[in-house]
C-alpha positions, 0 to 999 in steps of 0.5 A: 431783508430790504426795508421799503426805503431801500427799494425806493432809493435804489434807483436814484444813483443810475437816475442821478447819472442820467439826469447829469448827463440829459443836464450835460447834453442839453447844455451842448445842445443849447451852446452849439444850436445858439453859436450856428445862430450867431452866423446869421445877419438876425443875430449878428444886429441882435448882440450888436447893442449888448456888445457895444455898450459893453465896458470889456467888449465894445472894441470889438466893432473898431476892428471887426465888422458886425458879423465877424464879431458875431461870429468871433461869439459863435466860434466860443460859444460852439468851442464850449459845447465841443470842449463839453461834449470831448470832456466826457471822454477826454478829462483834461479838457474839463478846466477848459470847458468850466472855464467857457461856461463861467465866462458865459456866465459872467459876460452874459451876467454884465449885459444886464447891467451894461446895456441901456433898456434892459430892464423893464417892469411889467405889472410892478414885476422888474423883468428882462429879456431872460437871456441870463436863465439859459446861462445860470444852469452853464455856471453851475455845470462850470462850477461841477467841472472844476473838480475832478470827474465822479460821475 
């Protein structure tokens, strides 16, 4: 005879599999929707001051224009959620895509300290403009894909 724990409980694998992949999805939702975003003028002027503050990145605007810049970023960021979204069928591409999503992380990590004006206090309260909290999920689904598929 099932205990009252064991019907509770039950369900929580098939649950777990579909909050990985609403998890997995939502990440290629939000690198693919922000990479189409970097081939508009708004955006392109937008990243302008992260990238050129950058110790690694500000080069960039020496041989490139503005726009192909943005646009170099809009190619990754759409290449990762691709490489996400082929990996659920194809596993050798999993390294790849922990690889971007780390990447993201980090880069988008270092603006916070590279660009001037980043940081502000509101009420007493150290803020920025939150771009890092879309990123902090990306690390961890990059961390998860540096070992082999169980899900």
């Amino acid at each position: 005879m099932k205990s009252i724990i064991n019907y509770i409980v039950t369900p929580f694998p098939q649950l777990a599999r579909l909050g990985y992949y609403i998890s997995l999805f939502g990440i290629v939702l939000i690198m693919l929707w922000i990479g189409f975003f970097k081939f508009t003028p708004t955006e392109a002027a937008g990243i302008k001051p992260l990238v050129e503050n950058h110790f690694l990145l500000f080069w960039l605007y020496d041989v490139l224009s503005v726009q192909q810049v943005s646009n170099l970023f809009g190619v990754i960021e759409i290449t990762t959620g691709l490489l996400l979204l082929f990996s659920l069928k194809y596993d050798a591409l999993r390294p790849f895509a922990a690889f971007c999503l780390i990447a993201t992380f980090l880069i988008t990590f270092s603006f916070l300290f590279t660009t001037p004006g980043m940081w502000n206090t509101v009420d007493g309260v150290p803020i920025t403009n939150f771009m890092i909290l879309k990123d902090i999920p990306m690390l961890g689904l990059g961390f998860t894909y540096l070992k082999t598929k169980d899900v």
